[in-house]
C-alpha positions, 0 to 999 in steps of 0.5 A: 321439159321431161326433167323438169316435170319429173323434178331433176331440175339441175338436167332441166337448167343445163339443158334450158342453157345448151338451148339458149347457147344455140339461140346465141350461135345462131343469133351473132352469126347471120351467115349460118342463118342464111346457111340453114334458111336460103331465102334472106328474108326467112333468115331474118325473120328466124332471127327476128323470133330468136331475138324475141324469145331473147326479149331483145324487141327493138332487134325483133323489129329491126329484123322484121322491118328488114324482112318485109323490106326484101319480101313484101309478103314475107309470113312473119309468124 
């Protein structure tokens, strides 16, 4: 943000793809997700948000459904 809003876009852009890199990483790899969040459902849940910042929404609520499947009071946001 701090690039972009001093117009050197080209920092801004690579740094906006490193970030989409991680959302990538963490995405296709569920067991560093379980790694970083224990609770299974949490897991799901920081997916399903990743998914949804990806735009892949039939993801998004794969994910959630599974979530509410294992904590039925899991806080989806």
């Amino acid at each position: 943000m701090f690039y972009f809003k001093h117009g050197h876009y080209d920092k801004a852009f690579s740094d906006l793809e490193k970030a989409l890199e991680q959302y990538g990483k963490v995405l296709n790899n569920p067991e560093k997700s379980l790694e970083i969040k224990s609770n299974y459902a949490n897991a799901l849940i920081l997916q399903a948000k990743i998914c949804f910042n990806l735009e892949k929404y039939e993801d998004t609520i794969r994910l959630l459904n599974k979530a509410l499947e294992i904590d039925h009071g899991a806080r989806l946001y």
